[in-house]
C-alpha positions as CSV (number, residue, x, y, z in Angstrom):
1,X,5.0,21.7,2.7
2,X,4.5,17.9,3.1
3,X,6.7,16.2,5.1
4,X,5.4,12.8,4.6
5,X,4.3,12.2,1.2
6,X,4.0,8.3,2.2
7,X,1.4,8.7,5.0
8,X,-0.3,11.4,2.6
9,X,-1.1,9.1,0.0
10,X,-2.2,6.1,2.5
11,X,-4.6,8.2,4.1
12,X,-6.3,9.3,0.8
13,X,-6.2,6.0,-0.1
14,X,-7.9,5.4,3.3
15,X,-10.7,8.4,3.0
16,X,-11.6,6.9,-0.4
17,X,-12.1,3.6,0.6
18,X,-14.2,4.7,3.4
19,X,-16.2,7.1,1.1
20,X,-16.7,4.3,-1.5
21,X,-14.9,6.5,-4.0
22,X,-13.9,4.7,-7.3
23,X,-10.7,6.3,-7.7
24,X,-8.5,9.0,-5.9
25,X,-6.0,11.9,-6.7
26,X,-3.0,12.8,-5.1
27,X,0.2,14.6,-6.3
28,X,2.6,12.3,-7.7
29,X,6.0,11.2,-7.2
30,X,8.4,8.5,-7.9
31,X,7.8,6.7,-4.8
32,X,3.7,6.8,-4.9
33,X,4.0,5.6,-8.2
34,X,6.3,2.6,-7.1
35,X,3.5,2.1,-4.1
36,X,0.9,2.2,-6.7
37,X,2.7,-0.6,-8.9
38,X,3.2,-2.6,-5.8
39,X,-0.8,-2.7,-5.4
40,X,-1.5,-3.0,-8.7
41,X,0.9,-6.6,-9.1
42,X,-0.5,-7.8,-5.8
43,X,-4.3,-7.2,-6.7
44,X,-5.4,-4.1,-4.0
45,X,-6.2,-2.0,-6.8
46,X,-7.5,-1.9,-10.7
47,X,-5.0,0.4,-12.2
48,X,-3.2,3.9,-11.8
49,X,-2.2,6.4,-14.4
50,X,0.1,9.4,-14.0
51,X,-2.4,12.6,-15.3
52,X,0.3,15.2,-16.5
53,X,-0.5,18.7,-15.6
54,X,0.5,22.3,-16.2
55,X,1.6,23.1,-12.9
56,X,2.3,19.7,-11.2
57,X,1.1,15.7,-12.1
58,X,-1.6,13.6,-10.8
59,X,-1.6,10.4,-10.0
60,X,-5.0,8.8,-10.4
61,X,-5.3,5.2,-8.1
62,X,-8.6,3.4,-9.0
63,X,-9.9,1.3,-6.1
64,X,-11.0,-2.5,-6.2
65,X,-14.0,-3.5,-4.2
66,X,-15.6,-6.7,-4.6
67,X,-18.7,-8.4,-5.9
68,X,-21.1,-7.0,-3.1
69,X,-18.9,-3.6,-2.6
70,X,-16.9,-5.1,0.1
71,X,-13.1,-3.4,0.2
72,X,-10.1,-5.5,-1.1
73,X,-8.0,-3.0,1.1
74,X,-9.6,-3.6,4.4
75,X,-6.2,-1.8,6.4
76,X,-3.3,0.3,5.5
77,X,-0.7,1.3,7.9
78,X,2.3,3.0,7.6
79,X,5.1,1.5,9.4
80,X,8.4,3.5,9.2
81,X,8.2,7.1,9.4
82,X,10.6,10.4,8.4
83,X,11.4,10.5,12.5
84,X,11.9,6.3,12.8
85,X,12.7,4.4,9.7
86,X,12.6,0.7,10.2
87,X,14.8,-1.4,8.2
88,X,14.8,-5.4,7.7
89,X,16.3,-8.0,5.7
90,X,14.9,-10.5,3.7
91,X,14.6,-13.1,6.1
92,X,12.9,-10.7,8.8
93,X,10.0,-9.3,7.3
94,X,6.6,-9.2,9.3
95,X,4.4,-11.9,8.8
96,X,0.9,-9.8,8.1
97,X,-2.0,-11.2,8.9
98,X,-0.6,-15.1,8.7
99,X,0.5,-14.2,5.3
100,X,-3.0,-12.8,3.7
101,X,-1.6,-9.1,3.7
102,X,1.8,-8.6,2.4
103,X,4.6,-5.2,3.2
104,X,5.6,-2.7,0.8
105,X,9.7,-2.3,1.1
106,X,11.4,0.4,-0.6
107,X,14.8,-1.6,-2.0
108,X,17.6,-0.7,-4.0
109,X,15.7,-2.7,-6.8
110,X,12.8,-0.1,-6.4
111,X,9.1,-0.8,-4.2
112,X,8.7,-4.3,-4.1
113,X,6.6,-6.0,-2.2
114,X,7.4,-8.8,0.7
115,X,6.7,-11.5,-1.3
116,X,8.9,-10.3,-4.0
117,X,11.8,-9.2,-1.4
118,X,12.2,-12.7,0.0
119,X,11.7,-14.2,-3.8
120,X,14.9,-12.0,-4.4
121,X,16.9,-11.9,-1.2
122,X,16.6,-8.3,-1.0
123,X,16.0,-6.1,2.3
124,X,14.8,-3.0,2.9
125,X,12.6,0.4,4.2
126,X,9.2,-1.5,5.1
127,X,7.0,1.5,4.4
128,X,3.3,-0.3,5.0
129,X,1.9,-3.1,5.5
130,X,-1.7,-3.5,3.8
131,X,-4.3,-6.4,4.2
């Protein structure tokens, strides 16, 4: 049994990059897929698409590297945890990497990202940060 789904799918996303891969699977849920979105408006990745299976779906990330191969993710790190959750407001989030990187915040209007948190005066669960 997972008890983190969260940190699951950052550290696939993690292995992949390292290995070059140009997509990954992991299980799917609700909150990867909102995860996944949040990348997907911000530029991290290409797309994502929800593979539906007999037993369980897959949800299929495909990663963005640049012209030379170079990562667009160059760090993703999981911030609040099933044992601490860390909460903010709008006006609080963490300023990631003097505003290059941005912080994924679960909301009661869904994932959004930091950018789009403070655009709509909205706080929230920072799950990551990713620059």
């Amino acid at each position: 049994m997972m008890t983190d789904p969260v940190a699951d799918m950052l550290t696939r996303l993690r292995n992949a990059l390292q290995n070059e891969s140009p997509f990954v699977d992991m299980p799917t849920s609700k909150l990867k897929v909102g995860v996944a979105e949040v990348l997907q408006r911000e530029g991290y990745i290409w797309d994502f698409a929800v593979i539906e299976g007999k037993p369980f779906s897959t949800l299929r990330v495909n990663l963005k590297y640049g012209p030379n191969g170079e990562r667009v993710i160059q760090n993703i790190k999981r911030i609040s945890s099933p044992g601490c959750r860390v909460y903010s407001a709008a006006k609080d989030f963490p300023v990631v990497l003097q505003g290059l990187g941005i912080c994924v915040i679960s909301t009661n209007k869904g994932v959004l990202s930091s950018r789009e948190a403070k655009q709509q005066q909205v706080g929230g669960e920072i799950l990551c940060t990713v620059w």
